[in-house]
N, C-alpha and C positions, 0 to 999 in steps of 0.2 A: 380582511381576507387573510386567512393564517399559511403561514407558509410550511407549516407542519414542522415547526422544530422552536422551541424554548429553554431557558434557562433556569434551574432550580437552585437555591440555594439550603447548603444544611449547617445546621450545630455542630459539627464537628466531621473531621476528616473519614472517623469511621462508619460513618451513618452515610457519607456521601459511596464509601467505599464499596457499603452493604446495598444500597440503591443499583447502582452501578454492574456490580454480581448478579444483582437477581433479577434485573430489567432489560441488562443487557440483549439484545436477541429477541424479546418476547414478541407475543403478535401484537397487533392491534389494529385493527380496519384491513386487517388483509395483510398486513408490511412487517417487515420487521422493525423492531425499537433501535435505532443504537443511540448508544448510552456511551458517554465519556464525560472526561475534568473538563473542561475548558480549556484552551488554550489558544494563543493568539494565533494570528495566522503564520507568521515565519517559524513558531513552533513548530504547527503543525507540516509546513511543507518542510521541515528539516529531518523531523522523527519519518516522515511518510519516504523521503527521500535515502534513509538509514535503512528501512526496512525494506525499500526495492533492492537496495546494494545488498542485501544477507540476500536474499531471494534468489537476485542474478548477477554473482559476484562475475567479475572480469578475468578472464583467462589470463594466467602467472607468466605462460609462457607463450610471448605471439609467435606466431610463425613465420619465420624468415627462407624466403626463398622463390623457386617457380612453382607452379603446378607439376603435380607428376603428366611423365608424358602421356595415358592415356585418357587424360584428361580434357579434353579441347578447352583452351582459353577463347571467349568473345570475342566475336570476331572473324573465328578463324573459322575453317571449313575443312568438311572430310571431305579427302579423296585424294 
């Protein structure tokens, strides 16, 4: 039973490179291809982890203080 994903190996780094470019994305059975190097797994969760942080970097400056007051905090109640 294939679990639909294998490993390739090439001659050289730019043959892996030119694979990779041109494969990347493509169709096949309906799905798309993706195509990468290899890498181990704490690789991978590190770079995947790098690229959330550029995506949704953390505010420089937190904010300190209350709510404004037309703001009802939780809890509370109009009237």
């Amino acid at each position: 039973v294939s679990k639909g994903s294998g490993f390739v190996a090439f001659s050289t780094r730019e043959e892996a490179s030119q694979a990779l470019t041109e494969m990347n994305g493509k169709m096949m059975s309906g799905k798309p291809l993706y195509v990468a190097f290899a890498q181990r797994k704490e690789e991978r969760k590190a770079m995947l982890q790098a690229q959330f942080s550029q995506m949704h970097p953390v505010p420089m400056t937190p904010f300190y203080g209350s709510s404004p007051s037309h703001v009802p905090s939780y809890g509370s109640s109009w009237g």
